[in-house]
C-alpha positions as CSV (number, residue, x, y, z in Angstrom):
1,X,-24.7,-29.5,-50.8
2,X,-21.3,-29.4,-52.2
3,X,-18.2,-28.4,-49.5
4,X,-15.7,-26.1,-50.4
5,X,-12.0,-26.3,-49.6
6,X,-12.2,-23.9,-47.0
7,X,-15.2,-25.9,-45.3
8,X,-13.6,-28.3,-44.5
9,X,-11.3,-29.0,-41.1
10,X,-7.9,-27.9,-41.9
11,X,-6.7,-30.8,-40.2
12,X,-7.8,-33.1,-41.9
13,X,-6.8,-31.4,-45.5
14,X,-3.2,-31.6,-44.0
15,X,-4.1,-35.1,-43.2
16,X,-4.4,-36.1,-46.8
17,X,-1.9,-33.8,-48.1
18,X,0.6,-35.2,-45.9
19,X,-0.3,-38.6,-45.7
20,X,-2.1,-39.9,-48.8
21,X,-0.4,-37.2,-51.7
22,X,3.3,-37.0,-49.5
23,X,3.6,-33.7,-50.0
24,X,6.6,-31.4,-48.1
25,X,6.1,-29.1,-45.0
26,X,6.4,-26.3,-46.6
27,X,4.3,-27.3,-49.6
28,X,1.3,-27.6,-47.4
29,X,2.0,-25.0,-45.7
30,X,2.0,-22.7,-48.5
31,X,-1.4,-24.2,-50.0
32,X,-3.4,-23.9,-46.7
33,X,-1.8,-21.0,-45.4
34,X,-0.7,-22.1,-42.3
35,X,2.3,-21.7,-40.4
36,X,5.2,-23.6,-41.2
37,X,5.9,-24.1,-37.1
38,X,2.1,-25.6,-36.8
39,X,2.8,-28.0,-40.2
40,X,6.1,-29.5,-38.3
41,X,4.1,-29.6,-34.8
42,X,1.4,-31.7,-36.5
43,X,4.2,-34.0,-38.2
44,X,5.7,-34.8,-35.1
45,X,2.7,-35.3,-33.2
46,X,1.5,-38.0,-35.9
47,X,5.6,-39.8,-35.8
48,X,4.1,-40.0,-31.6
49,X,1.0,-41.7,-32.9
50,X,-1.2,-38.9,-31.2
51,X,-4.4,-38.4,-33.1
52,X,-4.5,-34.4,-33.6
53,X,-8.0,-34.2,-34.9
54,X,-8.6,-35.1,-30.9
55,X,-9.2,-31.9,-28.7
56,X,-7.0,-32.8,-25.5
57,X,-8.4,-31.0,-22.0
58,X,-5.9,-28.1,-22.0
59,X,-5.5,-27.4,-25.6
60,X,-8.4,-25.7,-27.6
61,X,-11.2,-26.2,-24.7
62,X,-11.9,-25.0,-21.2
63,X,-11.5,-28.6,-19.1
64,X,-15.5,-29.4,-17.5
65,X,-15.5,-30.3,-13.9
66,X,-18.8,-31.7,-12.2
67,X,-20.6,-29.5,-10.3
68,X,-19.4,-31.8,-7.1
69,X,-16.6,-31.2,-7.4
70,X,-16.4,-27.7,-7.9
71,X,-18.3,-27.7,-4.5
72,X,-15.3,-30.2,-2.9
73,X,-12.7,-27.5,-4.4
74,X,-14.6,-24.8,-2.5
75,X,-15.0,-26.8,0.3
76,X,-11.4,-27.7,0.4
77,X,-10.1,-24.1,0.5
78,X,-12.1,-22.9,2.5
79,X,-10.9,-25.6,5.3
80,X,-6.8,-24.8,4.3
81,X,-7.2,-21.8,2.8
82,X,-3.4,-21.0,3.1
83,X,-1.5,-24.1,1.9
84,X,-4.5,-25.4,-0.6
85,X,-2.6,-24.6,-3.6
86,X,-3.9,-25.0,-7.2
87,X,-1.5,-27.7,-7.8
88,X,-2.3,-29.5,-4.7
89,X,-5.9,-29.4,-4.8
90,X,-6.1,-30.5,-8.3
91,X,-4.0,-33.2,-8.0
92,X,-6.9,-34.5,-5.4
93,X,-9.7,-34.0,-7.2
94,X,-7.8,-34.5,-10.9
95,X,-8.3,-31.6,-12.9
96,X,-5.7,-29.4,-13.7
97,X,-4.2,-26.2,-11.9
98,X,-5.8,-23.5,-14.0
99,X,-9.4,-25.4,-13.5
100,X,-8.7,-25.1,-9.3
101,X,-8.5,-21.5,-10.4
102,X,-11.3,-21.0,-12.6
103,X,-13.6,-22.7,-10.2
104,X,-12.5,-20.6,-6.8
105,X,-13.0,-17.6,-9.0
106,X,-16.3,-18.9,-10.4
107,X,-17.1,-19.3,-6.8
108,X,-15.9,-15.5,-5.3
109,X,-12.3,-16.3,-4.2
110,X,-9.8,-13.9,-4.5
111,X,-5.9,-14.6,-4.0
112,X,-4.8,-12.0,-2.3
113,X,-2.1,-11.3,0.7
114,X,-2.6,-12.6,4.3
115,X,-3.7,-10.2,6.7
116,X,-1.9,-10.7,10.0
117,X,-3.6,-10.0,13.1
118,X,-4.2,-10.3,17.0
119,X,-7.9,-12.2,17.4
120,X,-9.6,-9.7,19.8
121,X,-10.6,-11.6,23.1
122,X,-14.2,-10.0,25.1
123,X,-12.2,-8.1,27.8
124,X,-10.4,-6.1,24.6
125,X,-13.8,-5.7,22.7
126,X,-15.7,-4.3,26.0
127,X,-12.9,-1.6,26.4
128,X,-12.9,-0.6,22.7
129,X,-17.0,-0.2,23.0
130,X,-16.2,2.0,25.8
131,X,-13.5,4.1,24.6
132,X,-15.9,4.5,21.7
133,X,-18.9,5.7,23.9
134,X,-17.0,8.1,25.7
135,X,-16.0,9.7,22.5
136,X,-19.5,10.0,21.0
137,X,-20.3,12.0,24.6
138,X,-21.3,15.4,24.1
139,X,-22.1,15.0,20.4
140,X,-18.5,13.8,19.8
141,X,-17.1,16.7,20.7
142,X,-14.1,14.6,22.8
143,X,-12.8,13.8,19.4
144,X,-12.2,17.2,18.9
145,X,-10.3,17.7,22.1
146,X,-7.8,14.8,21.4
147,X,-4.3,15.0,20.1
148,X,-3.8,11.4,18.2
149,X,-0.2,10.5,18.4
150,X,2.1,7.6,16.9
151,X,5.3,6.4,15.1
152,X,6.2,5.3,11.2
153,X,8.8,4.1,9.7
154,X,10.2,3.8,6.5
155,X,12.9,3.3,4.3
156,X,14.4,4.6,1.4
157,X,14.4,1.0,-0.9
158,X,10.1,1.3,-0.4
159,X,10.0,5.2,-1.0
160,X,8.4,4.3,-5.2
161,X,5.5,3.5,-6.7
162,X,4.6,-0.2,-6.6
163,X,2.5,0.2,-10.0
164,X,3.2,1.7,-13.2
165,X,2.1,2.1,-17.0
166,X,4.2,0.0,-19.4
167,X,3.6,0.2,-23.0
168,X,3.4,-3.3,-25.0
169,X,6.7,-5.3,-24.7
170,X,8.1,-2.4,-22.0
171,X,8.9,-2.8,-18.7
172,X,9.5,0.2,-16.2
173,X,12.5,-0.7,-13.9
174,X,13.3,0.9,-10.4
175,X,17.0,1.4,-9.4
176,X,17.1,1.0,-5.8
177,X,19.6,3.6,-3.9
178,X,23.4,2.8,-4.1
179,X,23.0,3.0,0.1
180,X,19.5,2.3,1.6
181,X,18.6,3.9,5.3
182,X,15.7,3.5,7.5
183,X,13.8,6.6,9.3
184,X,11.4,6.8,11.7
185,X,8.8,9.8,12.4
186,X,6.7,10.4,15.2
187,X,3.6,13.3,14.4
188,X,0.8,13.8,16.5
189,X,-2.6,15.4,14.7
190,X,-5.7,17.0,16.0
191,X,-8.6,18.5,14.9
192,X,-7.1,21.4,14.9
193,X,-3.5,20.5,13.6
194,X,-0.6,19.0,13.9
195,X,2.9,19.0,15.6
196,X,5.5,19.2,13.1
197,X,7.3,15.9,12.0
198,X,10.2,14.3,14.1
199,X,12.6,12.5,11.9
200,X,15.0,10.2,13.9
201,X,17.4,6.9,13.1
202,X,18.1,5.5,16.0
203,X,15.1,3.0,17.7
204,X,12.8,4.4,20.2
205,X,13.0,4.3,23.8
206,X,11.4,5.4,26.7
207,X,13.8,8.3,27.5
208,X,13.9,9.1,23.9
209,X,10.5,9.0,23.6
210,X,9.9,11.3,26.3
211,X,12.4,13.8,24.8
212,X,10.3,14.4,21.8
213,X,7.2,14.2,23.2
214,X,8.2,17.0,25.3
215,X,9.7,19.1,22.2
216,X,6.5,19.4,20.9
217,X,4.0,20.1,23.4
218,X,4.3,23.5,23.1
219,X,2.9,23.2,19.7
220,X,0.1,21.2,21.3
221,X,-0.4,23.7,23.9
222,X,-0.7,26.4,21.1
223,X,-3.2,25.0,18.9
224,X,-5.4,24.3,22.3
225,X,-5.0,26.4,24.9
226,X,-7.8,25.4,26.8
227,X,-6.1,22.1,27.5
228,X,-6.8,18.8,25.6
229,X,-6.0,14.9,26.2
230,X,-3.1,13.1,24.8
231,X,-3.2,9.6,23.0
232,X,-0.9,7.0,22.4
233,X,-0.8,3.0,22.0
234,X,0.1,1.0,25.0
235,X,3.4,-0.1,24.3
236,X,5.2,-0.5,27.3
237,X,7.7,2.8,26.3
238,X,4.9,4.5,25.9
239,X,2.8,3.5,30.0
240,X,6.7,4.2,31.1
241,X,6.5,7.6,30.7
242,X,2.7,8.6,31.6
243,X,3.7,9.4,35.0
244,X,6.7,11.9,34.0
245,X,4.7,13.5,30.9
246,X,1.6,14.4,33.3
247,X,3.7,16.1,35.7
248,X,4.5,18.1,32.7
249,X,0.9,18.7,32.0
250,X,-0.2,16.1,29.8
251,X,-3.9,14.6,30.4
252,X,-3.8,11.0,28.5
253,X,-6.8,9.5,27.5
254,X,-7.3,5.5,28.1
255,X,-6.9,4.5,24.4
256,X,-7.6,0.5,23.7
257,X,-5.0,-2.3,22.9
258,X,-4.8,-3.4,19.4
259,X,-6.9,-0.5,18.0
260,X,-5.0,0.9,15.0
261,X,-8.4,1.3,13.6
262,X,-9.4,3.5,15.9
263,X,-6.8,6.4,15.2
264,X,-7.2,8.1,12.2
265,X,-3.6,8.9,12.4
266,X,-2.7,5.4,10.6
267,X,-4.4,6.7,7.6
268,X,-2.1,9.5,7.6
269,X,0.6,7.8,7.2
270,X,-0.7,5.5,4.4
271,X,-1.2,8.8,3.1
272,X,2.3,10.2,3.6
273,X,4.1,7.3,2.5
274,X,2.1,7.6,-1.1
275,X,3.1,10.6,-1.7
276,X,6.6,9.9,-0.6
277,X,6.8,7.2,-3.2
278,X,5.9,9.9,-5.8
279,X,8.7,12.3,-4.9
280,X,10.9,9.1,-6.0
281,X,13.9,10.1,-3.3
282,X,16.9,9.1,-4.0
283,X,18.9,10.2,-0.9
284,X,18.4,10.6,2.5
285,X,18.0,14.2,2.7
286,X,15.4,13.9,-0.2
287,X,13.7,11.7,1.9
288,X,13.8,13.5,4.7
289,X,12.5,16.5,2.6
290,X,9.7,14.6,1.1
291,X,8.3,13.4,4.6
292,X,8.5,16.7,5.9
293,X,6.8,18.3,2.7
294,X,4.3,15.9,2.4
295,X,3.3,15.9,6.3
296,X,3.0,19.7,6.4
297,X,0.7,19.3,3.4
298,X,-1.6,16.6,4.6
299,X,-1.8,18.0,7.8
300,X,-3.2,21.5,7.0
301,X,-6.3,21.9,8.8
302,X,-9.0,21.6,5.9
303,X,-6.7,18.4,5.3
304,X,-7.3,16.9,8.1
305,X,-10.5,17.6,8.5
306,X,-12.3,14.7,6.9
307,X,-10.2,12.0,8.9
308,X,-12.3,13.3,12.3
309,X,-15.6,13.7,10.5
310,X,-15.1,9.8,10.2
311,X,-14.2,9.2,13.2
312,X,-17.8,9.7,14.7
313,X,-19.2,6.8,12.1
314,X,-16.0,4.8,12.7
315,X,-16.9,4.7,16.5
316,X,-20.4,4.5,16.1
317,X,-20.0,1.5,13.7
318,X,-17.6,0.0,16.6
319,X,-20.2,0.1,19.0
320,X,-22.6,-1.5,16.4
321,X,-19.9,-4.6,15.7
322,X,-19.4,-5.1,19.5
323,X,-16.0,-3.7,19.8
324,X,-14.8,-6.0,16.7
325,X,-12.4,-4.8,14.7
326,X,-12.7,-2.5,11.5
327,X,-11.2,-1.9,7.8
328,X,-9.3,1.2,7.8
């Protein structure tokens, strides 16, 4: 079988171009069609005495690692999983960077952000189990008796999109506001409704605290005037001003520590600060606007809705995981 020109390893047909006939750069590159940048790359690697018809690890071919060691790089994240850096962990087991990432992702690793959290101890767990139970009495129907309160803030500089579409060679660019400002919001949501929004600047205390609770307890007392228990986290503002608020009329139900999971209210304000980064403000009062806007829209009845229909698996699954904690 006779070869043809083009059978054969371009390489190589440079090779005797270049070495045995001398022929110029440009000449060769011309005649095999290559680029004239890969003709003068392939010069100079040859004045350095490197063999190019040699595939290097890195350069035309994925690098193969042992299954053994693939097993050691697993094994070594999964002991340091925050400082075991590509770079580190292939310099002990020498392969490169981009094989350390290969492999974890051969092997189901993900790089993704740390999630901070309090470890829940057995005395925490018990109590969430129980606030769970009693919830579930009665076919659930104390879920539908509770007002779920809590505070948010936010500021203007994270009121955009995160994510965007960009055409090829485009990139979208966000101007953050000449003057940024922080605001926090305190809502409270039932089956039933929802107080209206309270937008305020200044940090929270106990007296201030009190103050707007207060405000808004008439719209509580509308939507149920049967009566109906309170809830709030247990920060220490908050156990300050039990005593005052239930002279007032408020019955507070014993809500667990460290149980953001537990109050449907959080995914509310996931909720509100998405579409908040929609409206794009670029003020305060347009931020102000779009919290309002947007919280009297997720909080329409039929809105709400779903978030306590959850609730009964979310407790029930509680229960299941021994008071451990939950995705939300």
């Amino acid at each position: 079988m006779v070869l043809s020109s083009t059978d054969i390893d371009p390489k190589l047909r440079f090779l005797v171009l270049y070495q045995d006939a001398q022929w110029a750069s440009s000449r060769i590159a011309y005649t095999l069609n290559i680029p004239q940048r890969t003709i003068q790359d392939w010069i100079s690697k040859i004045q350095q005495g490197i063999d190019i018809t040699k595939i290097r690890p890195g350069r035309g071919c994925k690098e193969t690692i042992p299954e053994d060691t693939k097993t050691n790089i697993k094994r070594a994240v999964q002991r340091k999983p925050q400082t075991s850096s590509t770079r580190k962990v292939g310099v002990k087991y020498e392969v490169s960077p981009s094989s350390v990432g290969r492999t974890l992702k051969e092997k189901g690793f993900k790089y993704k952000k740390v999630v901070i959290k309090t470890e829940l101890d057995e005395n925490q767990r018990d109590k969430r189990v129980k606030y769970c139970k009693n919830m579930l009495k009665r076919k659930g129907k104390p879920i539908d008796e509770i007002f779920f309160s809590d505070e948010m803030g936010i500021r203007l500089s994270e009121a955009h999109p995160p994510m965007a579409w960009m055409g090829p060679r485009k990139k979208v660019k966000y101007e953050k506001p000449l003057r940024d400002v922080k605001l926090n919001c305190w809502g409270a949501i039932s089956k039933n409704g929802s107080t209206s929004l309270h937008i305020f600047k200044k940090n929270l205390n106990s007296e201030r605290y009190e103050k707007i609770v207060q405000e808004h307890k008439q719209e509580m007392d509308e939507l149920y005037p049967r009566g109906y228990l309170f809830m709030h986290d247990h920060l220490p503002l908050h156990d300050a001003v039990e005593p005052e608020l239930e002279r007032h009329g408020l019955n507070f139900v014993d809500f667990p520590t460290y149980s953001p999971d537990l109050n449907p209210l959080e995914n509310v304000w996931a909720a509100l600060k998405r579409e908040v980064a929609n409206d794009q403000p670029r003020t305060e009062s347009e931020l102000k606007n779009s919290l309002r806007n947007n919280w009297e829209n997720l909080t329409q009845e039929n809105m709400l809705r779903p978030y306590f229909e959850n609730l009964h698996s979310r407790y029930e699954e509680c229960i299941e995981f021994e008071g451990q904690r939950l995705p939300y």
